[in-house]
Steps between C-alpha positions, in 0.01 A plus 500: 500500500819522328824554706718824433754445251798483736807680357897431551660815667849502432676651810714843419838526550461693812299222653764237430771704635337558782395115540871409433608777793313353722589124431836607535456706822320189623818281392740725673305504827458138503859436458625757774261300689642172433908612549370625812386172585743324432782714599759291795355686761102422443603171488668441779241693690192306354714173589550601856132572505395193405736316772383726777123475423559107438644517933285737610135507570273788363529685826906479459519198776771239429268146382685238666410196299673659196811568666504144641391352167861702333709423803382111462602530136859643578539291797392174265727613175807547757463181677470319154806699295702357883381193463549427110863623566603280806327218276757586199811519736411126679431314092840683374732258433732693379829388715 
């Protein structure tokens, strides 16, 4: 059995103008997308999104042990910038 000889079709004109339109409608939708994305707004609302759902359970209850875990942090990080700058002020010798 011998295979059909397989021949090159060159595409028209037509058909490569029409590829190209479409390539470039394709373009133009994917960048509208994108500055919509990444517009101020959109990302200040994704942001706040992602803080609420990191509080929040999945039935919108605050979780508790995240909120304690950030107010530890803050409460740690303030205690230390206090205490690092009473240190300075006592080993200044600067009379």
């Amino acid at each position: 059995m011998t295979e059909p000889q397989k021949k090159s079709v060159q595409p028209t004109a037509a058909e490569l103008e029409a590829e190209i339109a479409a390539a470039r409608d394709g373009l133009t939708s994917s960048l509208e997308q994108l500055r919509a994305e990444t517009r101020p707004e959109a990302l200040v609302q994704r942001g706040r999104a992602a803080v609420v759902g990191f509080f929040t359970d999945e039935y919108g209850g605050v979780r508790p042990e995240r909120v304690a875990m950030v107010a530890g942090t803050v409460i740690t990080l303030v205690v230390l910038r206090r205490w690092r700058s009473v240190r300075r002020r006592r080993n200044c010798h600067c009379h």
